[in-house]
ZAVEXVEX-628065 format. One record per residue (C-alpha): residue number from 0; residue in three letters; chain; x, y, z. Coordinates in Angstrom, 3 decimals. Example, Ala and Ser with C-alpha at 12.3 -4.5 7.8 and 13.67 -1.06 7.14 Angstrom:
2
<r><k>0</k><r>ala</r><c>A</c><x>12.300</x><y>-4.500</y><z>7.800</z></r>
<r><k>1</k><r>ser</r><c>A</c><x>13.670</x><y>-1.060</y><z>7.140</z></r>
This chain:
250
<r><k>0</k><r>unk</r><c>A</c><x>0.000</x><y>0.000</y><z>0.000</z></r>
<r><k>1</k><r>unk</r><c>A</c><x>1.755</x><y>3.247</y><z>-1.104</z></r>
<r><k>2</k><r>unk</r><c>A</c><x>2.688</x><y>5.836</y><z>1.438</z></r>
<r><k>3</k><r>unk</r><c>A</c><x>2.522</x><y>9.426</y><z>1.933</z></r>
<r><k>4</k><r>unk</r><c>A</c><x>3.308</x><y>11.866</y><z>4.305</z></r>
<r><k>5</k><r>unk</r><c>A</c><x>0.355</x><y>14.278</y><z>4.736</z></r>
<r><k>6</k><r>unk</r><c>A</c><x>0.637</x><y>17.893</y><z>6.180</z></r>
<r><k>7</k><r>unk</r><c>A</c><x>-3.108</x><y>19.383</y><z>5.986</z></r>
<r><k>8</k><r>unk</r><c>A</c><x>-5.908</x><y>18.139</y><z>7.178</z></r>
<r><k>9</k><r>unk</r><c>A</c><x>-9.874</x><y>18.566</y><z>6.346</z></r>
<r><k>10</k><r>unk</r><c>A</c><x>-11.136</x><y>17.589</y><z>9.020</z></r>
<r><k>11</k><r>unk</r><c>A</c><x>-10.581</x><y>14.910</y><z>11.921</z></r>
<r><k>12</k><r>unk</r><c>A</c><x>-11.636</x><y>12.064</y><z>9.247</z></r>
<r><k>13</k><r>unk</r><c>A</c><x>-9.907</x><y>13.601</y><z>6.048</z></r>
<r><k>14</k><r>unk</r><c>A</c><x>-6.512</x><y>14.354</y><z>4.791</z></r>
<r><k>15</k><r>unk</r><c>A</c><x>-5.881</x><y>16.320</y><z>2.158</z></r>
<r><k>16</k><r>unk</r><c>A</c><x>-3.029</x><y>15.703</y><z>-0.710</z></r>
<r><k>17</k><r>unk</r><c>A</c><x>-1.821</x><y>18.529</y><z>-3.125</z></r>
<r><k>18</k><r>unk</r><c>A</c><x>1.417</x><y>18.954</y><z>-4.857</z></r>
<r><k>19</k><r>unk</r><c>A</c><x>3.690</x><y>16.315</y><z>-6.000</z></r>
<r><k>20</k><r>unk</r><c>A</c><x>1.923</x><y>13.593</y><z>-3.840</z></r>
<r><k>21</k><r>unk</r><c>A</c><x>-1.290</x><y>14.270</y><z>-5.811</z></r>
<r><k>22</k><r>unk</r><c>A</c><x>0.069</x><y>13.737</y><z>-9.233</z></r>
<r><k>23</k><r>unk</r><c>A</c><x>1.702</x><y>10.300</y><z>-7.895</z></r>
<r><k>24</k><r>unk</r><c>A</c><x>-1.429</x><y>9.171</y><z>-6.637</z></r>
<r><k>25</k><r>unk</r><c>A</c><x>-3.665</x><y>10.396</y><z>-9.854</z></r>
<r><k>26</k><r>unk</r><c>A</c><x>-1.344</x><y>9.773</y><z>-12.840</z></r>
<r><k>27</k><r>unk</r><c>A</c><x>1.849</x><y>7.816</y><z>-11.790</z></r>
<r><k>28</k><r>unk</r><c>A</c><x>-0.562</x><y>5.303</y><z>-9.821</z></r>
<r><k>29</k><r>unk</r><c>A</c><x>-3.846</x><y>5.837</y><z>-11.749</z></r>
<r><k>30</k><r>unk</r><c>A</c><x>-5.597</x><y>5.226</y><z>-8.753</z></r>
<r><k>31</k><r>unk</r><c>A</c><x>-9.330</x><y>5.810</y><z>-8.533</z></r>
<r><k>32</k><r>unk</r><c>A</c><x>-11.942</x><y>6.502</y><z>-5.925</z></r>
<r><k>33</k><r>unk</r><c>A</c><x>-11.822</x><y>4.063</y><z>-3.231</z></r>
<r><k>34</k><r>unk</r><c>A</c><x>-8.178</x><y>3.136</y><z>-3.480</z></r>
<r><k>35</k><r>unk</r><c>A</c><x>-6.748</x><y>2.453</y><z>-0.448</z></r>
<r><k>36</k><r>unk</r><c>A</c><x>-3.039</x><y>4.868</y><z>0.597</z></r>
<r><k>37</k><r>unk</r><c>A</c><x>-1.844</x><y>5.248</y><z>3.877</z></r>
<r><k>38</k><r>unk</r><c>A</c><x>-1.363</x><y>8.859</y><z>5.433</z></r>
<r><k>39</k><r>unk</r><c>A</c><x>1.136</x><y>9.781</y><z>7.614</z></r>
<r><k>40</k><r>unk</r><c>A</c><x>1.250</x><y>12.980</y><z>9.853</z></r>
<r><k>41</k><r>unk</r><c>A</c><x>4.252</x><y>15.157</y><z>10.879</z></r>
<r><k>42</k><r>unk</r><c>A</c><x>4.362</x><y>13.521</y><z>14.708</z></r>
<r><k>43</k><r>unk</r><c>A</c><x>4.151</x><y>10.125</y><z>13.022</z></r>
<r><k>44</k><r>unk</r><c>A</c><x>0.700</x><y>8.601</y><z>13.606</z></r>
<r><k>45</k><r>unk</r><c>A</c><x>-0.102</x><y>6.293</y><z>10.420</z></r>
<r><k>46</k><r>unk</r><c>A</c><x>-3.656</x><y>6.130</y><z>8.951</z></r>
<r><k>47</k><r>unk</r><c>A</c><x>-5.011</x><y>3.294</y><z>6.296</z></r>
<r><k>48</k><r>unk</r><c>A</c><x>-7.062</x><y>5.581</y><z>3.946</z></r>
<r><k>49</k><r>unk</r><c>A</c><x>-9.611</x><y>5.208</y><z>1.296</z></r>
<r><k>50</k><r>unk</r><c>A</c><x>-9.636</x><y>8.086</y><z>-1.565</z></r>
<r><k>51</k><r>unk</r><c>A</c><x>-12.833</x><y>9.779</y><z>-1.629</z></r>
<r><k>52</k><r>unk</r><c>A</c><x>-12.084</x><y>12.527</y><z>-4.061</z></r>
<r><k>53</k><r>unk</r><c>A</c><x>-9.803</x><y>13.947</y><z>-7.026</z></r>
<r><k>54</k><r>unk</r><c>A</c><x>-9.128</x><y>17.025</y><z>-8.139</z></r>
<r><k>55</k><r>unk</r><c>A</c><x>-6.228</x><y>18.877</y><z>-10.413</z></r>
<r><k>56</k><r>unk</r><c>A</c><x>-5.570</x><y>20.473</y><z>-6.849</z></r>
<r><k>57</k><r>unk</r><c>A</c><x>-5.793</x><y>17.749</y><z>-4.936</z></r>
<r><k>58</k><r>unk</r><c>A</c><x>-6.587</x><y>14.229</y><z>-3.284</z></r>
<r><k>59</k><r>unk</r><c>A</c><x>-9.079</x><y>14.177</y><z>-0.051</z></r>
<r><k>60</k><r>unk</r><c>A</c><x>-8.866</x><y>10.444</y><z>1.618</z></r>
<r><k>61</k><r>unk</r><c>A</c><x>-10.596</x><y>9.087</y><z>4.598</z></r>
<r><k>62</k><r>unk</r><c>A</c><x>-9.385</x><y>7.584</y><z>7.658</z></r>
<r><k>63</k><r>unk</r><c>A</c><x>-10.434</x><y>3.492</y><z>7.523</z></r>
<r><k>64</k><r>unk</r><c>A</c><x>-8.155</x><y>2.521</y><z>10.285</z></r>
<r><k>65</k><r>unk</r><c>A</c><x>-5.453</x><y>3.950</y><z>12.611</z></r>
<r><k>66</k><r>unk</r><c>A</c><x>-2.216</x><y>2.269</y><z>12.425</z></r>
<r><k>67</k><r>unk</r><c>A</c><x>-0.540</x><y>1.181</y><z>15.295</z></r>
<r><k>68</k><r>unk</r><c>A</c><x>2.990</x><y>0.641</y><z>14.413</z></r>
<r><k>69</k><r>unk</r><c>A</c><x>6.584</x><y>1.652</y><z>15.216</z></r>
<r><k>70</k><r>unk</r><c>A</c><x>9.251</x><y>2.046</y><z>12.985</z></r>
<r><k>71</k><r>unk</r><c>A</c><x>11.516</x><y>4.173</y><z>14.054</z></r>
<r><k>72</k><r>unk</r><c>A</c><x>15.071</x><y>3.618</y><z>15.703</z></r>
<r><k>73</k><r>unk</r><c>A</c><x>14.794</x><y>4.685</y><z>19.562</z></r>
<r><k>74</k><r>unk</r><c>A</c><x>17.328</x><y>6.625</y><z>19.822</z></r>
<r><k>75</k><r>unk</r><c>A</c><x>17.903</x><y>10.051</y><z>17.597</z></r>
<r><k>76</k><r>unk</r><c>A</c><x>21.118</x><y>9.838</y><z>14.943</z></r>
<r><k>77</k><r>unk</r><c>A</c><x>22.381</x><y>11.939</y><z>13.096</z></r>
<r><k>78</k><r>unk</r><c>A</c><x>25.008</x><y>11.814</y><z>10.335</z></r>
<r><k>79</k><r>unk</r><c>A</c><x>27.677</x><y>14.373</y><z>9.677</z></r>
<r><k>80</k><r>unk</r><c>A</c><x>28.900</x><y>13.762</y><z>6.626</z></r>
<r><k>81</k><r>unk</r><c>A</c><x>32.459</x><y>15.908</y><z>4.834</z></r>
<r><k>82</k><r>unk</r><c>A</c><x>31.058</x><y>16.797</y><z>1.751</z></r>
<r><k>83</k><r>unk</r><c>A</c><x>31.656</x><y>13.703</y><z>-0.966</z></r>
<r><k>84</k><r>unk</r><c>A</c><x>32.103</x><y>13.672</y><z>-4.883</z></r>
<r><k>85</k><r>unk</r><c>A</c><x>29.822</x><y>12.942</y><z>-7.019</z></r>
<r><k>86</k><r>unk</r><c>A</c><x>25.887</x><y>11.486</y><z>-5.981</z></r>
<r><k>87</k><r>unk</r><c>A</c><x>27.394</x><y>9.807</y><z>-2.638</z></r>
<r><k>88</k><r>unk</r><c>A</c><x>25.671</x><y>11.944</y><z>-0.513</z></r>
<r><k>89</k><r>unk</r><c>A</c><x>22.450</x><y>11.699</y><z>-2.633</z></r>
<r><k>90</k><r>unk</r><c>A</c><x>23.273</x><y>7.524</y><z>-1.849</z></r>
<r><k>91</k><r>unk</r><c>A</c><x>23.951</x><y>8.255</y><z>1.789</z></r>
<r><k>92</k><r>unk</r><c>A</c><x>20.781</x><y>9.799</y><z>2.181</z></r>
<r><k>93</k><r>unk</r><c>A</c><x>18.802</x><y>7.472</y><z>0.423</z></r>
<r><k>94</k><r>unk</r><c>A</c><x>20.495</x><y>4.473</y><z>2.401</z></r>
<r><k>95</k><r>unk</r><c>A</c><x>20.630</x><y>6.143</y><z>5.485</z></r>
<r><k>96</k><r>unk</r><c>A</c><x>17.020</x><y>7.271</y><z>5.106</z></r>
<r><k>97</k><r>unk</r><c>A</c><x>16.032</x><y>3.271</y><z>5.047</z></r>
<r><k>98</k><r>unk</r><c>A</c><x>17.967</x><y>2.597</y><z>7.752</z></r>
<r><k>99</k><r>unk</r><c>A</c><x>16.973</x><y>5.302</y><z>10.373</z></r>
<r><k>100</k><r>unk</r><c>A</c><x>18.564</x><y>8.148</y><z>10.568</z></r>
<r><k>101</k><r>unk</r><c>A</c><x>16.599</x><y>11.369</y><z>12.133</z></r>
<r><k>102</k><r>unk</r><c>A</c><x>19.090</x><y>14.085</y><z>10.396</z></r>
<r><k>103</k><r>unk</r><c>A</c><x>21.879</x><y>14.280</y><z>7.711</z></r>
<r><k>104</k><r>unk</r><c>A</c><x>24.485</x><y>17.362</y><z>7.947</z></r>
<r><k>105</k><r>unk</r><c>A</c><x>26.990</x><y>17.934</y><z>4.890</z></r>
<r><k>106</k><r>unk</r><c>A</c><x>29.576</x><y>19.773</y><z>6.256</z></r>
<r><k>107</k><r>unk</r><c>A</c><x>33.385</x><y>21.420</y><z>3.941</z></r>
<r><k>108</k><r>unk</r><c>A</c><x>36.225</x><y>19.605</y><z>5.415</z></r>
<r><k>109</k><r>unk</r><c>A</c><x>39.385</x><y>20.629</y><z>4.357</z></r>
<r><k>110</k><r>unk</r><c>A</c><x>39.834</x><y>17.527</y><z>2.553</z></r>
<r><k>111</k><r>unk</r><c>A</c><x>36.544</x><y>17.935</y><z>0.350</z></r>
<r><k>112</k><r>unk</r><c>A</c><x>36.871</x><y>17.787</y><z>-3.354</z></r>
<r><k>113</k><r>unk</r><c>A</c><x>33.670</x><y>19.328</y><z>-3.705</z></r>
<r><k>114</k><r>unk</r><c>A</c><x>33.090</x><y>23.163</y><z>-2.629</z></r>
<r><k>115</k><r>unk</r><c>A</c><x>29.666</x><y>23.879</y><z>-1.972</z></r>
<r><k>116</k><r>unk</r><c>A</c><x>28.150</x><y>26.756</y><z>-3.978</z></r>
<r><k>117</k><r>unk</r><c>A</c><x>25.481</x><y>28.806</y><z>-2.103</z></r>
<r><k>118</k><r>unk</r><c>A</c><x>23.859</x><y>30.383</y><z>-5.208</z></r>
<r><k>119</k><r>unk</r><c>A</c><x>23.084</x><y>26.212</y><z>-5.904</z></r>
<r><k>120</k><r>unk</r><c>A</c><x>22.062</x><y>25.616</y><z>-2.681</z></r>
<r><k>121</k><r>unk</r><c>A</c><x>18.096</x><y>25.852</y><z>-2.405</z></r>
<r><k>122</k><r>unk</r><c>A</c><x>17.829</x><y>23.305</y><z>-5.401</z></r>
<r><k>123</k><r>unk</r><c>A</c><x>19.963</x><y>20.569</y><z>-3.782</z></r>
<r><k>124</k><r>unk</r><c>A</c><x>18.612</x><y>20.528</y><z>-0.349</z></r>
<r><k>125</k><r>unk</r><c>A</c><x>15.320</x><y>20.513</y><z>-1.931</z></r>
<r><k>126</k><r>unk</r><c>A</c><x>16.576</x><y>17.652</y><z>-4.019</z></r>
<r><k>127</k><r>unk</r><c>A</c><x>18.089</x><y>15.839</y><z>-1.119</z></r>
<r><k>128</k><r>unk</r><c>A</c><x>15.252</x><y>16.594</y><z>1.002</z></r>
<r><k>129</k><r>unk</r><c>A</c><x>12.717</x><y>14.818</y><z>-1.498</z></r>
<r><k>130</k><r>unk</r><c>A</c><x>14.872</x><y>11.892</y><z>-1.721</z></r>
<r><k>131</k><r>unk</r><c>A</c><x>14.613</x><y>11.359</y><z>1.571</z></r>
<r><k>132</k><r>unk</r><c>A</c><x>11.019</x><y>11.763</y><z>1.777</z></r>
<r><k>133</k><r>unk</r><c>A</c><x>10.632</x><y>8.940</y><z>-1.027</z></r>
<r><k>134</k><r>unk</r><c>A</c><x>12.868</x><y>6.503</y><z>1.028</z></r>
<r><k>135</k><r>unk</r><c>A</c><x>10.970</x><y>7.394</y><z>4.139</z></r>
<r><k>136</k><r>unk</r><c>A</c><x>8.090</x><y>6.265</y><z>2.229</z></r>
<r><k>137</k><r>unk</r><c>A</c><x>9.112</x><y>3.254</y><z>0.808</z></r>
<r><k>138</k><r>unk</r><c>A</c><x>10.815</x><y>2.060</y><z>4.087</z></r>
<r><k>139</k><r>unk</r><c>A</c><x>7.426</x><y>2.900</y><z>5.925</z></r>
<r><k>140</k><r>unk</r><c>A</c><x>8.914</x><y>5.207</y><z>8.209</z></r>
<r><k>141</k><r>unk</r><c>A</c><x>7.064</x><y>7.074</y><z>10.745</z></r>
<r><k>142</k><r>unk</r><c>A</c><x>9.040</x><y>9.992</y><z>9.972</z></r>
<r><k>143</k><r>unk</r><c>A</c><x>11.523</x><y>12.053</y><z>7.059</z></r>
<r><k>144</k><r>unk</r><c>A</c><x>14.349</x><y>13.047</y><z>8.047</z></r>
<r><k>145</k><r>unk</r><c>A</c><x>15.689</x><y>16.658</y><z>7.556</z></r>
<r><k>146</k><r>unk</r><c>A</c><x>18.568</x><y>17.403</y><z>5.732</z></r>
<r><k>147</k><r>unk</r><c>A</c><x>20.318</x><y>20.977</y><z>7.321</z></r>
<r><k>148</k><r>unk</r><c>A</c><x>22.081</x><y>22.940</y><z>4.399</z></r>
<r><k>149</k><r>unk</r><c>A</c><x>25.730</x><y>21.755</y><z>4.224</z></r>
<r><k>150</k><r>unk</r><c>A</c><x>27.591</x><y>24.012</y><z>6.680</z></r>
<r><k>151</k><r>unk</r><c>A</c><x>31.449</x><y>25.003</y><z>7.412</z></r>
<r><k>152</k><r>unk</r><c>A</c><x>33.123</x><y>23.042</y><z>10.009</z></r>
<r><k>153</k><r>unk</r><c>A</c><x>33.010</x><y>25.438</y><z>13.040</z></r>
<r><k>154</k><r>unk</r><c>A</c><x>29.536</x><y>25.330</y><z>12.328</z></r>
<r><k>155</k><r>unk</r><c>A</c><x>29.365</x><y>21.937</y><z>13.088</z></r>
<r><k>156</k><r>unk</r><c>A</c><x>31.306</x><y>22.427</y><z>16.043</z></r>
<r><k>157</k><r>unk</r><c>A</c><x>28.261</x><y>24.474</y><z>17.415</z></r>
<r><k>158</k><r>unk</r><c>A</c><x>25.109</x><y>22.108</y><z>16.080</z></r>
<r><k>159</k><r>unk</r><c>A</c><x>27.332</x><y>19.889</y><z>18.096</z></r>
<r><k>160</k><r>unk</r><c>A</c><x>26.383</x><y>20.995</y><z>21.461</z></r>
<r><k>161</k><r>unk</r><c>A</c><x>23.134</x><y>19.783</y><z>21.830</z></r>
<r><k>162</k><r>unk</r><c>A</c><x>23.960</x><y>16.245</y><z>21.100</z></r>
<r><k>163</k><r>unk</r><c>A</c><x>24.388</x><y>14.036</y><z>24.415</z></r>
<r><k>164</k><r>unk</r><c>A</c><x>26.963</x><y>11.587</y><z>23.069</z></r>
<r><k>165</k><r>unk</r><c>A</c><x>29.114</x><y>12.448</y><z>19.540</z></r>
<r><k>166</k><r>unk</r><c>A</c><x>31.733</x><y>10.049</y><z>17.984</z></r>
<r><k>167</k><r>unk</r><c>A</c><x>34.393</x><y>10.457</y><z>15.156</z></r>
<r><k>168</k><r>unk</r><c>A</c><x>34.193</x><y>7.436</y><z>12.564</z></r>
<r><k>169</k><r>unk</r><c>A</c><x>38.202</x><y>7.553</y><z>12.387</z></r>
<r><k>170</k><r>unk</r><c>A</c><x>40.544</x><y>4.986</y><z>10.291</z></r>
<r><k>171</k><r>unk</r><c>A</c><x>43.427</x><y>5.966</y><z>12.129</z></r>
<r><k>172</k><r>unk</r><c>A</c><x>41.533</x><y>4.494</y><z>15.246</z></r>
<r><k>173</k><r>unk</r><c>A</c><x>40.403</x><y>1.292</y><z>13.050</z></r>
<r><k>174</k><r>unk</r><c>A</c><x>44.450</x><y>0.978</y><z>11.540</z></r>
<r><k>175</k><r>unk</r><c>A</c><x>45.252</x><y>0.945</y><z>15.180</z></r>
<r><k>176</k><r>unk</r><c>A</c><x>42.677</x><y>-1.743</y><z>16.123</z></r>
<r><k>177</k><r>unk</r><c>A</c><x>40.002</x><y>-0.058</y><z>18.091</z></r>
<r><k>178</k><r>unk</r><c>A</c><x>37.289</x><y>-2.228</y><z>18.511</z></r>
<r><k>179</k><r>unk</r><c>A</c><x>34.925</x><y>-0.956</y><z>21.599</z></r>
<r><k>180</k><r>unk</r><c>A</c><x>34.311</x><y>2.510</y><z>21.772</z></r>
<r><k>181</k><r>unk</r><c>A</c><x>31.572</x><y>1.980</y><z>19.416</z></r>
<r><k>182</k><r>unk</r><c>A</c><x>29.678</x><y>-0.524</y><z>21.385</z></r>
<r><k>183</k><r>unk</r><c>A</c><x>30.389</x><y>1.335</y><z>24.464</z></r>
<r><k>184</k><r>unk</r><c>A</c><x>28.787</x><y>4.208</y><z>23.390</z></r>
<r><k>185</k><r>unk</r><c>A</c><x>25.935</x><y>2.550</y><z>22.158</z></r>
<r><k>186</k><r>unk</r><c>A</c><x>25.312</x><y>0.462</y><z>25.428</z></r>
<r><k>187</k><r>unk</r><c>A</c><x>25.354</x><y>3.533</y><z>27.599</z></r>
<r><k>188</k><r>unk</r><c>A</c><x>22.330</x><y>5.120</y><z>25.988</z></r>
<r><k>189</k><r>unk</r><c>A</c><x>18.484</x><y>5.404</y><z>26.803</z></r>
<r><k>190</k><r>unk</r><c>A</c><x>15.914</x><y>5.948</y><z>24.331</z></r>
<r><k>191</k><r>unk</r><c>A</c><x>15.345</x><y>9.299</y><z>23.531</z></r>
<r><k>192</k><r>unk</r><c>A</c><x>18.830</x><y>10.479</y><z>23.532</z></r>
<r><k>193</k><r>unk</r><c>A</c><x>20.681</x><y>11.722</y><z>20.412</z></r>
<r><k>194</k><r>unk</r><c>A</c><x>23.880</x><y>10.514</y><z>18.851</z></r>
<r><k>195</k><r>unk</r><c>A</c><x>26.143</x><y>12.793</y><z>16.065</z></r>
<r><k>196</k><r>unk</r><c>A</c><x>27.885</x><y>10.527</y><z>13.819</z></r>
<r><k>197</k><r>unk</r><c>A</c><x>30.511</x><y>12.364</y><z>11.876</z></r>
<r><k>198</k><r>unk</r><c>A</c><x>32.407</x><y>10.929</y><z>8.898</z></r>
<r><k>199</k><r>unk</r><c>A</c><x>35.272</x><y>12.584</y><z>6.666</z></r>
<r><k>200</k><r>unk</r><c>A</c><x>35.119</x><y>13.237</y><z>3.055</z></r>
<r><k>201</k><r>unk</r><c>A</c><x>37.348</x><y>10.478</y><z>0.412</z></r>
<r><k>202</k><r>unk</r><c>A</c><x>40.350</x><y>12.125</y><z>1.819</z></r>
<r><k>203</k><r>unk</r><c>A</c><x>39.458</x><y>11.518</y><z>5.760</z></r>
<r><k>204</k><r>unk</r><c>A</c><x>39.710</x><y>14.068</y><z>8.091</z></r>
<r><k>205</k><r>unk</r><c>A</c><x>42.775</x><y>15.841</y><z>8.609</z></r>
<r><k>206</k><r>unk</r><c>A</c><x>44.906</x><y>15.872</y><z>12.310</z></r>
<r><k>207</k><r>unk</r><c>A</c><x>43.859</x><y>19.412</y><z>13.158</z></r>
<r><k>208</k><r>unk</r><c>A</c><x>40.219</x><y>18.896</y><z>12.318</z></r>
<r><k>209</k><r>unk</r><c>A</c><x>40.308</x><y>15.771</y><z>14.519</z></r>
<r><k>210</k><r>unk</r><c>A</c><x>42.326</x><y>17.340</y><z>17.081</z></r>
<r><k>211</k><r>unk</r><c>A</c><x>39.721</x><y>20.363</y><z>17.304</z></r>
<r><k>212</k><r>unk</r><c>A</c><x>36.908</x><y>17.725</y><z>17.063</z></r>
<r><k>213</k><r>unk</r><c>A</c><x>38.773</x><y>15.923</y><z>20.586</z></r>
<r><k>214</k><r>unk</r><c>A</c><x>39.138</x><y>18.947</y><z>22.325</z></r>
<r><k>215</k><r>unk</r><c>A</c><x>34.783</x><y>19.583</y><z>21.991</z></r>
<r><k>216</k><r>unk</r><c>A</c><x>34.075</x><y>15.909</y><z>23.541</z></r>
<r><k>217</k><r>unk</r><c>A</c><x>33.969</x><y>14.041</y><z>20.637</z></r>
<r><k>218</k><r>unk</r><c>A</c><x>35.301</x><y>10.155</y><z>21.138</z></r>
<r><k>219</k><r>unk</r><c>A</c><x>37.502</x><y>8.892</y><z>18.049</z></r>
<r><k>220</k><r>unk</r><c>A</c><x>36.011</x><y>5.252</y><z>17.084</z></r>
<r><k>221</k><r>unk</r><c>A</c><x>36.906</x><y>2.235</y><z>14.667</z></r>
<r><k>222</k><r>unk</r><c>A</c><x>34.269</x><y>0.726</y><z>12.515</z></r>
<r><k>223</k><r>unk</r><c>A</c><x>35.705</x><y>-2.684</y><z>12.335</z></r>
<r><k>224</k><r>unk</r><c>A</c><x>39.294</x><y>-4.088</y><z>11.093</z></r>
<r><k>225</k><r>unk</r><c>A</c><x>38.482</x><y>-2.664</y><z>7.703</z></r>
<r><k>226</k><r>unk</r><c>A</c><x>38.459</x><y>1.032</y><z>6.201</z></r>
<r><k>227</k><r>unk</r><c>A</c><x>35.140</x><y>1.756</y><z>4.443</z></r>
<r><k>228</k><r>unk</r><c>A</c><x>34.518</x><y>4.409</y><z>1.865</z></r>
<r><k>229</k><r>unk</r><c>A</c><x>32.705</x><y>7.909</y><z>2.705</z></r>
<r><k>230</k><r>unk</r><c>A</c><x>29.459</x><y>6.355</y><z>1.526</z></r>
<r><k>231</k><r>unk</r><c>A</c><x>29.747</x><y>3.183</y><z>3.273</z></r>
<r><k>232</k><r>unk</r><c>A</c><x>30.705</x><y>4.065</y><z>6.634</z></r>
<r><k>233</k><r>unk</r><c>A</c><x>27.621</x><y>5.984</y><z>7.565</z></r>
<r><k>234</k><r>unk</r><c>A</c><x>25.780</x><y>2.654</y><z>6.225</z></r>
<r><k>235</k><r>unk</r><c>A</c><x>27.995</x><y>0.530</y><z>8.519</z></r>
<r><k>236</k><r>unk</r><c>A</c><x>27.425</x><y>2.662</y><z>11.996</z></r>
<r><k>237</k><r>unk</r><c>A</c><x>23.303</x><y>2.631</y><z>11.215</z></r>
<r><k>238</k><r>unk</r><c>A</c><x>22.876</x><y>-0.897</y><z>10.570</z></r>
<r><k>239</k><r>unk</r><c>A</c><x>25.283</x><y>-2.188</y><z>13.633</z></r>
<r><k>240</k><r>unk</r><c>A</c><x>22.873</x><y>0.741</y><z>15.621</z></r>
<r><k>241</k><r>unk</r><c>A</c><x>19.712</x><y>-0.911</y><z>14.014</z></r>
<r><k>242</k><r>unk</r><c>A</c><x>21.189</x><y>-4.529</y><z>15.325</z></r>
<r><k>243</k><r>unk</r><c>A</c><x>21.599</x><y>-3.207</y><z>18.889</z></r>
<r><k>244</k><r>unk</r><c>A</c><x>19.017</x><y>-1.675</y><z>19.590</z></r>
<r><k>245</k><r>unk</r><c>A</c><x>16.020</x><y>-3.784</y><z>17.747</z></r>
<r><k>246</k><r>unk</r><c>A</c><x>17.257</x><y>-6.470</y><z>16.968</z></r>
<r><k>247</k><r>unk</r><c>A</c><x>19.929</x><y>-8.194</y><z>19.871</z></r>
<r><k>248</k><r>unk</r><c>A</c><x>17.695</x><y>-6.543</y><z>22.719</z></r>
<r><k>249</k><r>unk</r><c>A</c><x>14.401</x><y>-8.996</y><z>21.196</z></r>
């Protein structure tokens, strides 16, 4: 049953679907009166719907049924990610979308190939931002995650601060054969609280950036015995976070 996330509201009993959603549901799907879509509000809560009427403005469906169901990860990530070539971020959105993530930040490290170019920059967070609203939908979360325009790396150093617990995917740490911090961080959490992931561009993060990340109470961690790409890392942490905390605690 196709999914959409659904802003507005007729009444308690109705949604209502405009924009891009509309035309999927009227002439990408062809549905008809008395299809059945699920709804999704901002806070989460999932409806089975039946389509009662379309428009060229817009789809009204009625609540059937109230879902109850929970999909999302119980604690809050989010993924900091240096500023890759190419789609890679597009790919660690996507990805990262499917497998939980609450927030993506692109940040300029000094080793980024890529510079970011503000006068471009409302057309690619839109972009990002609707790719992860399609993955959202297709991996029946309960939520899409934002995506914050990329940002310069004291910036970062600020959002920082309101994270409780922030770690450094390092391969210096993962050369050296760090194994636990990972975990360790991981088993000392509740639900509810937030976790920063931050990953370097192709080139890694340079000493001074991960000095300056150390000295605002970041941890340095391994991901394993081997080095992973830029687009694979962030893919990595999420599904061994996915394992621990709803899967191995079953």
């Amino acid at each position: 049953m196709q999914r959409y996330f659904v802003k507005q509201r007729a009444n308690e009993n109705r949604f209502v679907i405009d924009g891009d959603d509309r035309h999927h549901i009227s002439k990408v799907m062809r549905m008809d009166i008395g299809g059945k879509i699920i709804c999704v509000e901002p806070d989460g809560k999932a409806a089975i719907c039946e389509i009662a009427k379309i428009t060229d403005e817009q789809v009204l469906a009625d609540v059937v049924q109230w879902k109850d169901e929970k999909s999302e990860l119980p604690i809050s990530i989010t993924i900091a990610s240096g500023l890759p070539k190419g789609d890679k971020l597009e790919w660690i959105i996507q990805k990262g979308t499917e497998l939980g993530a609450r927030e993506f930040i692109p940040f300029s490290a000094r080793r980024s190939v890529v510079k970011w170019d503000d006068k471009k920059a409302v057309k690619k967070v839109e972009r990002w931002q609707k790719i992860a609203k399609e993955a959202a939908e297709q991996s029946h979360r309960g939520i899409v995650p934002e995506i914050i325009s990329p940002m310069n790396f004291k910036a970062l150093l600020g959002k920082s601060k309101s994270f409780q617990y922030k770690l450094v995917a390092f391969e210096e740490e993962s050369r050296s054969g760090e194994t636990s911090l990972f975990s360790a961080t991981l088993q000392k959490m509740n639900p509810g609280e937030s976790l920063l992931l931050v990953f370097g561009p192709e080139g890694g993060l340079d000493d001074e950036e991960v000095r300056v990340l150390q000295e605002n109470d970041f941890i340095l961690c391994g991901l394993g015995p081997r080095i992973l790409r830029t687009e694979t890392a962030p893919l990595y942490a999420l599904a061994a976070i996915s394992y621990h905390f709803e899967l191995m605690r079953r």
